[in-house]
C-alpha positions in Angstrom: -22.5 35.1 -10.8 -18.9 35.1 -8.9 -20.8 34.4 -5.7 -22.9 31.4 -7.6 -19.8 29.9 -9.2 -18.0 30.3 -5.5 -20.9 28.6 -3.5 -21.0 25.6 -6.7 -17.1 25.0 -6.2 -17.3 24.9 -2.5 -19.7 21.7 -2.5 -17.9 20.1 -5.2 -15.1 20.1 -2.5 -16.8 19.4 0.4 -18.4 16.6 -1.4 -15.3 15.5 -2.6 -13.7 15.4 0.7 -16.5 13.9 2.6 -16.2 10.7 0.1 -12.7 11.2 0.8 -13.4 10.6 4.4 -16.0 7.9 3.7 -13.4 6.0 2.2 -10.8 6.0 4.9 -13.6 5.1 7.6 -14.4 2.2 5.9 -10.8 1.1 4.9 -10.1 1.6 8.5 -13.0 -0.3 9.5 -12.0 -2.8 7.2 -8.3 -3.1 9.1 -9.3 -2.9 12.3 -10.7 -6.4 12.6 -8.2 -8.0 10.5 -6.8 -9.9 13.0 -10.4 -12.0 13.7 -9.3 -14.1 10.8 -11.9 -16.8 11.3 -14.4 -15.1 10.8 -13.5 -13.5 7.0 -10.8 -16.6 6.0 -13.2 -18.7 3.8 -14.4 -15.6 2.0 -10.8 -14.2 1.8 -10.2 -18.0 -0.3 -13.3 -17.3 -2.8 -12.2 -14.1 -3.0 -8.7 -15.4 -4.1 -9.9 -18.2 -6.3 -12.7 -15.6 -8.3 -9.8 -13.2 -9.0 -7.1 -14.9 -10.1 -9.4 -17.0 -12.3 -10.3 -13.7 -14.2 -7.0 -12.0 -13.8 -4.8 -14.5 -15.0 -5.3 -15.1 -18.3 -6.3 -11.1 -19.4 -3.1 -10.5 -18.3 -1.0 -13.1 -19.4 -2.3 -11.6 -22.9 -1.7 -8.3 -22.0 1.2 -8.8 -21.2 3.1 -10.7 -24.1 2.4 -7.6 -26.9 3.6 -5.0 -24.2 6.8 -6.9 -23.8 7.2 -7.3 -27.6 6.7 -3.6 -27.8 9.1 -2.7 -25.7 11.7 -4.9 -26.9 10.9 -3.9 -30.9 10.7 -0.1 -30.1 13.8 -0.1 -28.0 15.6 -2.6 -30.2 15.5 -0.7 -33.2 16.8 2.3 -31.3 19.6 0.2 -29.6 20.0 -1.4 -33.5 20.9 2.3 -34.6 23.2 2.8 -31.9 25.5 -0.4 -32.1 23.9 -1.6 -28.4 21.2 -4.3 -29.9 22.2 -6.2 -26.5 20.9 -3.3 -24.3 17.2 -4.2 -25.5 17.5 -6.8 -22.1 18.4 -4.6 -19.8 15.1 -2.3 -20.7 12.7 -4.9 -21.1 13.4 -6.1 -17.7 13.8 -2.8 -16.0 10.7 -1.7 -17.4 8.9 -5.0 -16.4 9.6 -5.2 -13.2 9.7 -1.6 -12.0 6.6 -0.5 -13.8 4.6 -2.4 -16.0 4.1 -5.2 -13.3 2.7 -3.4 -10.6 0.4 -1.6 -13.1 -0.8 -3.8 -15.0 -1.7 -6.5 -12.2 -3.3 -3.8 -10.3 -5.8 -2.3 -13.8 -6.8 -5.7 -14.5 -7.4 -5.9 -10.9 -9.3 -3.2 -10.2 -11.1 -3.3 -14.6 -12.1 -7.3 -13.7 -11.9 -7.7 -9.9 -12.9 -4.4 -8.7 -15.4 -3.9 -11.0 -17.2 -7.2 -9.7 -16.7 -6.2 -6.3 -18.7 -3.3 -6.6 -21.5 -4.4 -8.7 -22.1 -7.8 -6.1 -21.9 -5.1 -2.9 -24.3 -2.5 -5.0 -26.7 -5.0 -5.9 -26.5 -6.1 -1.7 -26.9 -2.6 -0.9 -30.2 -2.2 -3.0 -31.5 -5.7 -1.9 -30.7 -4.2 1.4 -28.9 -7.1 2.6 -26.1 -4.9 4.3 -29.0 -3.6 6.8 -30.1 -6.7 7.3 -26.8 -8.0 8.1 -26.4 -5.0 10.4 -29.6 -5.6 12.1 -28.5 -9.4 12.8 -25.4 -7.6 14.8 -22.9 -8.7 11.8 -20.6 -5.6 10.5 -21.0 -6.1 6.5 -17.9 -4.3 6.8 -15.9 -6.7 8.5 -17.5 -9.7 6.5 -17.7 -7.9 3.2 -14.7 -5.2 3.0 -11.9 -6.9 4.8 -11.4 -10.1 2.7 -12.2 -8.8 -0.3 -9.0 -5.8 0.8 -6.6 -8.6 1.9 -7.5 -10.9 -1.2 -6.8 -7.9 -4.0 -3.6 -7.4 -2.9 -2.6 -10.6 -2.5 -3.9 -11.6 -6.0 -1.8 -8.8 -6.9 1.0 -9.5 -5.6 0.9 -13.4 -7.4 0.0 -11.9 -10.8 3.7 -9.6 -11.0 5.7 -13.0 -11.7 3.3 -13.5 -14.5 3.3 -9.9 -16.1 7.5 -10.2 -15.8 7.6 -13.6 -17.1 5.0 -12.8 -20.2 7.0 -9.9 -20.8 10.0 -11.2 -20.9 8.7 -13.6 -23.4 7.9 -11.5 -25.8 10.9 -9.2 -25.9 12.3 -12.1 -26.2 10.8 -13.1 -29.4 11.0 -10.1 -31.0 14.9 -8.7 -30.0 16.3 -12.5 -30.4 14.3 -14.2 -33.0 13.2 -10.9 -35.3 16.3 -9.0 -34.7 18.9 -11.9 -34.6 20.4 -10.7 -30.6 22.2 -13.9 -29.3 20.1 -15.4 -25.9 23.4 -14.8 -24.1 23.4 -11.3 -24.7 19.7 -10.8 -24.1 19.6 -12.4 -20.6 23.2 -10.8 -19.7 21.9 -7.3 -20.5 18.2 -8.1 -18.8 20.4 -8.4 -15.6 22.5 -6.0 -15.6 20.9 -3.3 -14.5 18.1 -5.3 -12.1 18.5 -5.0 -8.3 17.0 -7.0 -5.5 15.0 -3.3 -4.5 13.6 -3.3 -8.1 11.4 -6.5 -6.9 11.1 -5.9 -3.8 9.7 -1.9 -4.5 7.4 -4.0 -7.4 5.6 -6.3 -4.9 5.1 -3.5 -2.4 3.2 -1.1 -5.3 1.4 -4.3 -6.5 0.3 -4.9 -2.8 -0.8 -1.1 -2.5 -2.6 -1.0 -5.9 -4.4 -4.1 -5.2 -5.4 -2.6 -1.9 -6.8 0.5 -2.9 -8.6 -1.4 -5.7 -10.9 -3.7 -3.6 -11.1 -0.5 -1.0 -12.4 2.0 -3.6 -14.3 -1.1 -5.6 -15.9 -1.6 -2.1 -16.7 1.8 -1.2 -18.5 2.3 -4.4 -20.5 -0.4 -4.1 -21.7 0.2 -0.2 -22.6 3.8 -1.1 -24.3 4.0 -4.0 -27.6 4.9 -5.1 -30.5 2.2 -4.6 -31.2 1.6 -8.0 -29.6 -0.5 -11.2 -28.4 2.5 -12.5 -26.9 3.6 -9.1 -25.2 1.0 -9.5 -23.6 0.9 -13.1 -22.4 4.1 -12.1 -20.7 3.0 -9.2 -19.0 0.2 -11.2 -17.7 3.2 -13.8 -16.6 5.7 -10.7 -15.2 3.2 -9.1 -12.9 2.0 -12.0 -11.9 5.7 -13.0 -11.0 6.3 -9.3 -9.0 3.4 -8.7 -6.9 4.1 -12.1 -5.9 7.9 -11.2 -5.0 6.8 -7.2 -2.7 4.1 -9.0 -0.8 6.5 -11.4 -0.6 9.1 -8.3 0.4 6.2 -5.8 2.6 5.2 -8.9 4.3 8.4 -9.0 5.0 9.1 -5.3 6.4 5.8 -4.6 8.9 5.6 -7.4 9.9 9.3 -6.6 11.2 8.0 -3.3 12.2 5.1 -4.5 14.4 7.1 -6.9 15.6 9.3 -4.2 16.7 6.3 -2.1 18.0 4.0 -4.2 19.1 6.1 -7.5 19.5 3.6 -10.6 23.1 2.5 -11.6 25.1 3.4 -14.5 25.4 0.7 -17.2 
């Protein structure tokens, strides 16, 4: 039993760690022709245009009730401590050094990512990446590459929205509901923000959005040649991209932190 459970675990990780190299071949692949940008620029434009037309909206709505949140949970706790005009300062700082990043790059990789891999799966089982191989086109350099470059860029355009629909919201709630001056909301929203916040926030937006359309694409050029090879691919691909975005999450504000530690109010 011991020697059963031992051989099972070993090719659980070596299957893990093969997909693991699987994916950085084919995100390196993907990079290595980057700079032939002729030849990927009009997809890299439909890419674009197809996700921020299902991205924008979703998270314009997301965002609104998470800014609200914030602002009413932390206002009533500011309320009880005589610092109502502090509810700024955490809205914003919680805006633009976390929810922006994350929530561009989960409706990225739930709405864009999720397309990405069920058009590439249904290519792979209509086998239209061999054929494009066998015409002496790499699918990865037509396929994988714009669809990288466009994800993060999309990313990157959707953190302005996420801040700005946040910052409506708290808005609503700590000035309207809880009767907090304008004056003092916008004065405590930037006192604690630094130029690093944003800049940190488009960089993790950029990364998430990357890793996104390379697992999304991954997925989709590996999976099994079938319908339901591909649904699964869509789900694995979706559950992978969330838990590399909280670890990414993690590691970059740890040195982020380290760096540049946060100011005393």
């Amino acid at each position: 039993m011991p020697m059963a459970l031992t051989g099972f675990v070993g090719r659980k990780a070596g299957s893990a760690l093969g997909q693991v190299g699987e994916l950085f071949v084919i995100v390196l692949e993907g990079l290595r022709r980057t700079w032939d940008v002729r030849n990927w620029f009009w997809e890299f434009v439909a890419q674009c245009w197809f996700l921020a037309r299902i991205t924008s909206v979703p998270v314009l709505l997301v965002s609104l009730p998470l800014g609200a949140t914030v602002a009413l949970q932390v206002g009533e706790l500011a309320w009880q401590l005589g610092a109502a005009s502090a509810t700024g300062s955490a809205v914003f700082v919680g805006l633009i050094r976390e929810v922006a990043p994350l929530a561009s790059a989960l409706l990225i990789a739930g709405a864009g990512g999720s397309a990405m891999t069920s058009d590439i799966g249904a290519r792979n089982i209509r086998d239209e990446l061999a054929a494009m191989e066998v015409m002496a086109v790499n699918p990865i350099h037509r396929l994988v590459t714009p669809r990288m470059w466009a994800a993060s860029t999309v990313a990157v355009c959707l953190c302005p929205l996420v801040i700005l629909a946040g910052a409506t919201g708290g808005y609503f709630f700590n000035v309207v509901v809880q009767g907090v001056t304008p004056g003092a909301y916008f004065d405590g929203a930037l006192s604690l923000v630094v130029g690093s916040d944003l800049y940190v926030t488009l960089f993790k937006a950029w990364v998430f959005g990357f890793i996104a359309a390379a697992v999304a694409c991954y997925k989709g050029m590996t999976c099994q040649t079938s319908p339901v090879g591909v649904g699964r691919a869509v789900n694995q691909s979706t559950v992978v991209t969330f838990m590399l975005v909280f670890a990414f999450n993690y590691v970059i504000s740890a040195v982020y932190f380290l760096a540049y530690p946060p100011k005393a109010f």
